[in-house]
C-alpha positions as CSV (number, residue, x, y, z in Angstrom):
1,X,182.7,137.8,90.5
2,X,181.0,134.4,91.0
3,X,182.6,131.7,93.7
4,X,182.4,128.7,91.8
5,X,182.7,125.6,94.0
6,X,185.1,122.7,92.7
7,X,183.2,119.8,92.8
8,X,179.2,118.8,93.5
9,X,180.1,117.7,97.4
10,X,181.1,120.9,98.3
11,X,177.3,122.2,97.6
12,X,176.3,119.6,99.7
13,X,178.3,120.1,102.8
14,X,175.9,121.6,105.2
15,X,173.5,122.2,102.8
16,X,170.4,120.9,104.7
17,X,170.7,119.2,108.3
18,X,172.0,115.5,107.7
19,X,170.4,113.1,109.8
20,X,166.5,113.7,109.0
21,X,165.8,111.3,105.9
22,X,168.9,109.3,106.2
23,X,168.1,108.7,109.8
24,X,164.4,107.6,109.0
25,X,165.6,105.3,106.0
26,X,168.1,103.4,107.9
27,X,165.5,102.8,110.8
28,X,163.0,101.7,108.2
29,X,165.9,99.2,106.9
30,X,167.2,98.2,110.0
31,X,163.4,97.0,111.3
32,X,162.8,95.8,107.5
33,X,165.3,93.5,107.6
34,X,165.0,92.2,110.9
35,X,163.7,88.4,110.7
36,X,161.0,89.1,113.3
37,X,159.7,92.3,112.3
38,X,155.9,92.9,111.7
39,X,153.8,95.2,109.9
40,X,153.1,96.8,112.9
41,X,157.2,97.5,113.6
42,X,157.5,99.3,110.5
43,X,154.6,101.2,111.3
44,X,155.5,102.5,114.9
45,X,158.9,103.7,113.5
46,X,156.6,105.8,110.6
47,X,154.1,106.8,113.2
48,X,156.3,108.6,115.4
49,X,156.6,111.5,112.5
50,X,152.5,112.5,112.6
51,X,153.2,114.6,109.1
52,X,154.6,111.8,107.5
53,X,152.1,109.4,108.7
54,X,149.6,111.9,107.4
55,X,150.6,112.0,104.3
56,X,150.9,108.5,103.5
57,X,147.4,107.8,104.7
58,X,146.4,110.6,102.3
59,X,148.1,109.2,99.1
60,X,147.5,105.6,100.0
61,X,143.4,106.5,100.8
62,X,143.7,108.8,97.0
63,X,142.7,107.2,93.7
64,X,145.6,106.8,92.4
65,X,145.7,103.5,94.4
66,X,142.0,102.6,94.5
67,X,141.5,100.5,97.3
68,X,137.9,99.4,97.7
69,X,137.7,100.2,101.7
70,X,139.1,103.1,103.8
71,X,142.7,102.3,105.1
72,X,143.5,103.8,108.4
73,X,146.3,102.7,109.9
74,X,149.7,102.8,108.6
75,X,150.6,98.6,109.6
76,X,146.7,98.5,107.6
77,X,148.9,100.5,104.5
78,X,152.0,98.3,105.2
79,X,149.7,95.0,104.6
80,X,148.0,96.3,101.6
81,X,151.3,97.9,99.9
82,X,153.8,96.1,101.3
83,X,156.8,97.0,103.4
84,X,159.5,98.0,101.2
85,X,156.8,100.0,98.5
86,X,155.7,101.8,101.6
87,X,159.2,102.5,102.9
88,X,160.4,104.3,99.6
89,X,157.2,106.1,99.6
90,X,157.9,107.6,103.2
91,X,161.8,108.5,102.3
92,X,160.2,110.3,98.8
93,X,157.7,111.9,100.3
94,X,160.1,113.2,103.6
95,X,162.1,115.3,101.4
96,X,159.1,117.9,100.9
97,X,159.3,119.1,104.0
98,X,163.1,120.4,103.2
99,X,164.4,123.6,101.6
100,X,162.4,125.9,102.8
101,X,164.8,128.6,103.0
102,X,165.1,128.8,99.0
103,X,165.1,132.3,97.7
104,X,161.9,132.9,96.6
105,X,163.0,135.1,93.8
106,X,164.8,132.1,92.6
107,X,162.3,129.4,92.6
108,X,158.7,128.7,93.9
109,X,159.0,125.6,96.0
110,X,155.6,124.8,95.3
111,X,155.5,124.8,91.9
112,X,159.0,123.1,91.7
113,X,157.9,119.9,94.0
114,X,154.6,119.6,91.4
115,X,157.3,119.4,88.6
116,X,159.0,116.7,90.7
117,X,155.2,115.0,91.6
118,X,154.0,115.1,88.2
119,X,157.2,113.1,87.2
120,X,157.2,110.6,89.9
121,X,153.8,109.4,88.5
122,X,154.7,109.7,84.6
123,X,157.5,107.5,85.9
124,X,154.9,105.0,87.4
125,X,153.1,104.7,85.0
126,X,155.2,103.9,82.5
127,X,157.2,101.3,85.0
128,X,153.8,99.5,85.6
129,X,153.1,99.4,81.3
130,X,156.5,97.9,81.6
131,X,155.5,96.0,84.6
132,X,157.9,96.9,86.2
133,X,158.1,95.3,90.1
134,X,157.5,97.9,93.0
135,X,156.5,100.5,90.9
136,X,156.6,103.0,93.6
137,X,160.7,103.1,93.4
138,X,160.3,104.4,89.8
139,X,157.6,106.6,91.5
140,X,160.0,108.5,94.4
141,X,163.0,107.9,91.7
142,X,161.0,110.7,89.5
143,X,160.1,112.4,93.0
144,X,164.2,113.2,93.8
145,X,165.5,113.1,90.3
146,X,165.9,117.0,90.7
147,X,166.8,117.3,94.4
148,X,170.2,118.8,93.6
149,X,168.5,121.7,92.0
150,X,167.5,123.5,95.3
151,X,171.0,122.5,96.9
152,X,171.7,125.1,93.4
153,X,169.4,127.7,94.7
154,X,170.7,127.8,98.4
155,X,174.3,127.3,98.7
156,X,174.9,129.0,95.1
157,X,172.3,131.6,94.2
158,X,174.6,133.9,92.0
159,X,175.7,131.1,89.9
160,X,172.0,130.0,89.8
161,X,170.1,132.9,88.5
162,X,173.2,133.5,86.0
163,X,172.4,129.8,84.4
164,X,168.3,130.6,84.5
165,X,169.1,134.2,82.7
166,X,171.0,132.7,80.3
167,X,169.3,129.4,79.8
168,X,165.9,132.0,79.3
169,X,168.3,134.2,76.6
170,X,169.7,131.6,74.5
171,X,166.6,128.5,75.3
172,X,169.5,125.7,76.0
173,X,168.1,123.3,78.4
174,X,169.2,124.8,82.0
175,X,171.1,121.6,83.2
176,X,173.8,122.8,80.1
177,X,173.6,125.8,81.1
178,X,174.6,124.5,84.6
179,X,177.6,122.5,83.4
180,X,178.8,125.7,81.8
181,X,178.7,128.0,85.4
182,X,179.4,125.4,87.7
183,X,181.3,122.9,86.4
184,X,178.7,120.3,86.7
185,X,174.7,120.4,86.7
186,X,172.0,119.4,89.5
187,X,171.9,115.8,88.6
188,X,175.7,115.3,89.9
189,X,174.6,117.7,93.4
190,X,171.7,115.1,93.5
191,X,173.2,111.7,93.4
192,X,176.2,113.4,95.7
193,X,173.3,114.1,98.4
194,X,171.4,110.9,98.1
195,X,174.7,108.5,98.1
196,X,175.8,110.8,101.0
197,X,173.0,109.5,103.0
198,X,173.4,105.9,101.5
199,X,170.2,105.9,100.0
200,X,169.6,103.4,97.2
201,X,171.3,103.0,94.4
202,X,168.3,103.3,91.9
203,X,168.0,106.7,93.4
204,X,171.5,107.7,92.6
205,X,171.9,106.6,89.5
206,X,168.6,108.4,88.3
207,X,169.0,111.3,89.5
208,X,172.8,111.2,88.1
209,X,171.8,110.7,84.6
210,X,168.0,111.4,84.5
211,X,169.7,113.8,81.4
212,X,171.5,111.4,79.8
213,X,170.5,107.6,80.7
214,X,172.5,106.3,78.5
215,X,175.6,107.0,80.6
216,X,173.7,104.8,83.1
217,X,175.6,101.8,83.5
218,X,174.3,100.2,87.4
219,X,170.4,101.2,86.8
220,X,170.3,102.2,83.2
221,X,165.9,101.1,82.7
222,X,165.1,103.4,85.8
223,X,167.3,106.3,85.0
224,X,165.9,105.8,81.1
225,X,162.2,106.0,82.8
226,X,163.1,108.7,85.0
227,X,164.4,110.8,82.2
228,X,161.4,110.0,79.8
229,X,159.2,111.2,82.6
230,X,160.7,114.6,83.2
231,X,160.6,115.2,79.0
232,X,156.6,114.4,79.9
233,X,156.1,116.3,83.4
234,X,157.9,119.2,81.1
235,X,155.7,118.7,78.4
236,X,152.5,118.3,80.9
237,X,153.6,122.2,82.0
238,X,152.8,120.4,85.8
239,X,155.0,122.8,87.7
240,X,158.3,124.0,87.3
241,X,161.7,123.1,88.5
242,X,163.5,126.1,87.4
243,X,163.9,124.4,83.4
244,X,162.1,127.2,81.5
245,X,162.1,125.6,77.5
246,X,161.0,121.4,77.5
247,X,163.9,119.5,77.2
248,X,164.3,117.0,74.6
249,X,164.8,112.8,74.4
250,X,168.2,111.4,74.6
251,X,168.1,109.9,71.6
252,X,167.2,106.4,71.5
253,X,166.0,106.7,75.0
254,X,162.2,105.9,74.2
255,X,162.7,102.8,71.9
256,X,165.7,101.6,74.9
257,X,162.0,100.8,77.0
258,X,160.3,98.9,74.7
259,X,156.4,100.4,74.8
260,X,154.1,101.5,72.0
261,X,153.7,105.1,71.5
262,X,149.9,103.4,71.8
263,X,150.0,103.8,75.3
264,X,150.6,107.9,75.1
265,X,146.9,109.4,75.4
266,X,145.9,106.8,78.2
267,X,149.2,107.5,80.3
268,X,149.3,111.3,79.8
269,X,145.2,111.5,81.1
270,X,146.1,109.3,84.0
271,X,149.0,111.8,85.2
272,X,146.7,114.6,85.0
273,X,143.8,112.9,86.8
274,X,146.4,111.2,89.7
275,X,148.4,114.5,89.9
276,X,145.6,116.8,91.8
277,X,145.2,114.0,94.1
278,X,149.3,113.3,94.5
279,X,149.8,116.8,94.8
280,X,147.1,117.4,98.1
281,X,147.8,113.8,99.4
282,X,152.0,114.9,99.5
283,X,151.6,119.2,99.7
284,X,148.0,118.9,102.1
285,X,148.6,120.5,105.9
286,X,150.6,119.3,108.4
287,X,147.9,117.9,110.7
């Protein structure tokens, strides 16, 4: 007999440690904010994590930026970027190094943080064809929108493979299938995690209702983006967050941001090209 829990904060109590991210955001505030900080504050708080550092060198030196000349340093990133894009991109990119205790016969980590990559960008782009300002928020908004999913994996494995086998048996999209077993679906586990550790609100709300924007009513574009990417990443078949059939639009959701199906081709090559590069900036070794 399955142990349901009651509500999406008991899946998060003790579910990873507390006090990695969260502790790295609020420094990276705290020295943000400060009227006398520098580039180079920002980048001594990043720098003391040398697998962080790494792998913000890596994305910021791949082509999905472009930049003409090598950039080495991360204050050089910080100057180039700017504080609060490279900031978000250091709390997004910290989460891959958690959940490594998943069962593997559940879900392939690696396959499931290309799924959550491959979004992150479809998200970009389509905030920068909306220019969009700091389009890297809408890029680590697509990055977390399926955080709570592990949480699912780790601290409720029964009730986890029961909503895959079924979601597989009757091809309903597996955050229903969620809702059925538990009560409520990855998106609520998510937002419970992220708002836990006070992390933006944008990242809250889209990983709340990345399913059903319209119930967005704080950060209703992003979470409309956000869910818009996933249908794509889906689509894309770039990795796998456990969601075995392509889920569908909300409907309304695509006219609700306003671009030209015109811009499809051009922003489905672009994912592709930028993914191979995101994916061994983001997953590349621990130096």
């Amino acid at each position: 007999m399955l142990t349901i829990p009651r509500r999406p904060e008991d899946l998060i109590r003790g579910a990873i440690e507390v006090g990695t991210v969260q502790t790295l955001y609020q420094r990276l505030v705290q020295v943000i904010d400060h009227p006398l900080s520098s580039a180079a504050d920002v980048g001594r708080v990043i720098s003391e994590d040398p697998g962080l550092t790494a792998r913000l060198l890596r994305l910021v030196n791949s082509p999905i930026y472009g930049f003409p000349s090598r950039i080495d340093t991360v204050s050089q990133a910080i100057s180039i970027v700017g504080m609060t894009q490279l900031r978000d991109l250091a709390i997004g990119t910290s989460f891959i190094r958690l959940f490594a205790n998943v069962p593997p016969e559940l879900a392939d980590m690696d396959s499931f943080w290309r799924h959550s990559i491959a979004c992150g960008l479809a998200a970009r782009q389509l905030a920068a064809n909306r220019r969009e300002a700091n389009v890297e928020r809408f890029f680590v908004a697509g990055l977390l929108h399926d955080i709570g999913r592990p949480i699912i994996f780790t601290k409720a494995p029964a009730e986890a493979a029961t909503a895959m086998r079924q979601a597989r048996e009757t091809r309903r999209p597996l955050f229903e299938i969620e809702h059925q077993v538990l009560g409520f679906h990855h998106g609520a586990v998510g937002a419970a995690l992220l708002e836990r550790w006070r992390l933006p609100g944008m990242l809250v709300d889209s990983a709340a209702w990345h399913h059903a924007p319209r119930l967005a009513t704080r950060f209703p574009i992003e979470a409309t983006v956000v869910h818009v990417a996933d249908v794509f990443a889906n689509g894309l078949g770039l990795g796998s967050s456990g969601e075995s059939n392509v889920p569908t639009f909300e409907p309304g959701a695509w006219d609700s941001l306003d671009l030209s199906t015109s811009i499809l081709p051009g922003l489905f090559k672009q994912v592709e090209i930028q993914f191979v590069h995101a994916v061994n900036a983001i997953m590349g070794p621990e130096p």
